[in-house]
C-alpha positions, 0 to 999 in steps of 0.5 A: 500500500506504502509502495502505491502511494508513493508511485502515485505521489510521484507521477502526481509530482511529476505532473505538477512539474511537467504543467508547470514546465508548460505554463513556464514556456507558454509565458516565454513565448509570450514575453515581450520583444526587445529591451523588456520594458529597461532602461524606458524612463523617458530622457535624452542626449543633451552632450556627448563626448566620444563613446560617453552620452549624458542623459537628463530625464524627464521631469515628473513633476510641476516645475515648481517643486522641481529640486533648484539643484541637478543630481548626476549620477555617475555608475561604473565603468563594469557594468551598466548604469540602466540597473537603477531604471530595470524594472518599471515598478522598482526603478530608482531613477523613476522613482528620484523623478517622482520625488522631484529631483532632476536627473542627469546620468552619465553613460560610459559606452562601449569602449573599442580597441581605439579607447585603450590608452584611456586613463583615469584622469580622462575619465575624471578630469575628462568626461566627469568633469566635462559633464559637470561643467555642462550641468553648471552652464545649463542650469547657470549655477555654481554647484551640483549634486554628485552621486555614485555607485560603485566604481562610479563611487570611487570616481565620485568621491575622487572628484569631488576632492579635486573639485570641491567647489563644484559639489553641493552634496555627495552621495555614495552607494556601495563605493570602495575606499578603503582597499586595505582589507580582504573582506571579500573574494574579489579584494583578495584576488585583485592584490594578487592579480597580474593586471599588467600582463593582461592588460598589456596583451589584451589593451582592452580587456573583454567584458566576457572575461570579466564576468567570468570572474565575477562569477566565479565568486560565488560559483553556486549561487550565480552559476547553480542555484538560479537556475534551479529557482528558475525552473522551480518558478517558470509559471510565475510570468513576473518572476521570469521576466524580472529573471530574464530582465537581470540575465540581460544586464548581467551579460551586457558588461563593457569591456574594459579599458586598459590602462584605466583599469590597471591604475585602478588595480595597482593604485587602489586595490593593491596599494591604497593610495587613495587613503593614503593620500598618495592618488595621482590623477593627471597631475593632481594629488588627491586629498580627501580633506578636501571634500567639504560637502555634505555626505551620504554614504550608502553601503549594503550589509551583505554585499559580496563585492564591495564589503562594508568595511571599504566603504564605512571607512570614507566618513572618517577620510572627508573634512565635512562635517554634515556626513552620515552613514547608512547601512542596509540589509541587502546585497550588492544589486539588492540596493537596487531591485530588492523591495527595500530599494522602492520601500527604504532605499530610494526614500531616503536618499532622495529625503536627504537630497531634497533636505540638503539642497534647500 
């Protein structure tokens, strides 16, 4: 009797699995075409520069409640900056608009072969700065606020050290400072990397490798068990497309230009010359006493990327006095497509924005 019920509890498994295998390829061929619904914040081009393009969205809200002082933001250079507008109903850029912020954004592009001799200093000194000027004369002002992620933390707050006067306030999410420890996989790696040599035989170094080694962080988690949890809920239309929505990002990574990531590699991850206040970018030391504005610093508790302890060490560095540092209990992209993003995250950036830029 035990023997049948099990035969019969396991085609009825076996069947629940095969119906939910159906429904889930049903709603593949169902998904939508194209861009999957990214990236669709209304915006345009308003200045470009080689491979680089600055957006300024759209406004969502009456011109009076406007905030009277531009957010740029600026993402990493290893990936793409349309993870803070991938969902519609948990887009962060959507949701800065929504309350009354006005934002611009850079986007790197695709570097080429013919990018390769690119440093940091073009990037900062460079593009940053260009598109900063840029805002300033748009908008016939003398300041701007900054914020970063990530890599785009880093060159943020690099800025803002060599251009005090142009930032109003900063604000930096899940951004590596302090690369002293090894707190995380990607931290111990990078010390003991030979980026010369690959660097030196790539000049630009192909996005796919990069995203081979990210993932090679946390190998289960990124290259097993999500795609057991997709097969376990394929008949769930949302969650697939939300799925697919982050395999399209994760595989859209840029390669990388050369000689910008082997100053980033040598300079920070290996010899921390940014705390140290031994950083060169083009001629220029830089020294993060000199960052005066108000800041905001955003880490997340479980990111396996950038740990904790890298970016907490930033308040300590900055001479501001207004400066103020929270934590939250997501990952490294949880700050951005969690349902603490829409419900904690953004919020509270966005009040603080707004509250310092009266």
């Amino acid at each position: 009797m035990n023997e049948l019920f099990d035969v019969e509890k396991s085609m009825d498994q076996v069947l629940q699995f095969q119906n939910k295998m159906l429904k889930g390829l049903k709603n593949l061929t169902e998904l939508p075409k194209g861009n999957m619904d990214m990236d669709i914040t209304p915006k345009e081009v308003v200045y470009s520069q080689d491979k680089m393009k600055l957006y300024h969205y759209k406004s969502q809200v009456r011109k009076t409640k406007l905030c009277k002082v531009p957010l740029l933001i600026t993402y990493a250079l290893v990936n793409r900056q349309y993870m803070m507008d991938i969902q519609p109903d948990r887009s962060t850029i959507k949701a800065f608009l929504e309350e009354g912020l006005d934002v611009y954004l850079i986007d790197w592009g695709y570097p080429t072969a013919s990018d390769k001799y690119l440093t940091m200093d073009d990037y900062i000194n460079g593009y940053m700065h260009d598109c900063v000027e840029f805002i300033k004369e748009q908008n016939k002002i003398s300041q701007i606020n900054l914020l970063g992620v990530c890599q785009g933390g880093t060159f943020s707050t690099i800025y803002t050290a060599l251009y005090p006067e142009n930032i109003k306030n900063l604000v930096t999410m899940v951004t590596p400072i302090d690369f002293s420890n090894n707190d995380s996989l990607l931290f111990a790696w990078s010390k003991n990397m030979n980026i010369d040599k690959m660097v030196d035989a790539y000049g630009v170094i192909p996005g796919e490798l990069m995203n081979l080694s990210y993932a090679m962080l946390k190998p289960f988690s990124l290259n097993i068990d999500k795609y057991i949890g997709l097969v376990e809920k394929m008949d769930d239309k949302k969650f697939l497309e939300n799925f697919l929505r982050m395999e399209i990002w994760i595989n859209d990574s840029p390669d990388q230009v050369g000689e910008t990531i082997r100053q980033f590699v040598n300079d920070l991850y290996k010899e921390n010359k940014l705390v140290k206040g031994e950083l060169v970018i083009g001629d220029r030391k830089v020294d993060l006493k000199n960052i005066k504005a108000p800041l905001l610093n955003v880490y997340a508790e479980y990111d396996h990327l950038v740990p904790p302890s890298s970016s907490k060490a930033l308040n300590d560095l900055v001479g501001s006095t207004d400066k103020e540092t929270i934590s939250f209990g997501v990952g490294h992209i949880g700050m951005y497509v969690s349902s603490k993003s829409k419900k904690e995250i953004t919020p509270k950036i966005t009040s603080w924005i707004l509250e310092h830029s009266k």
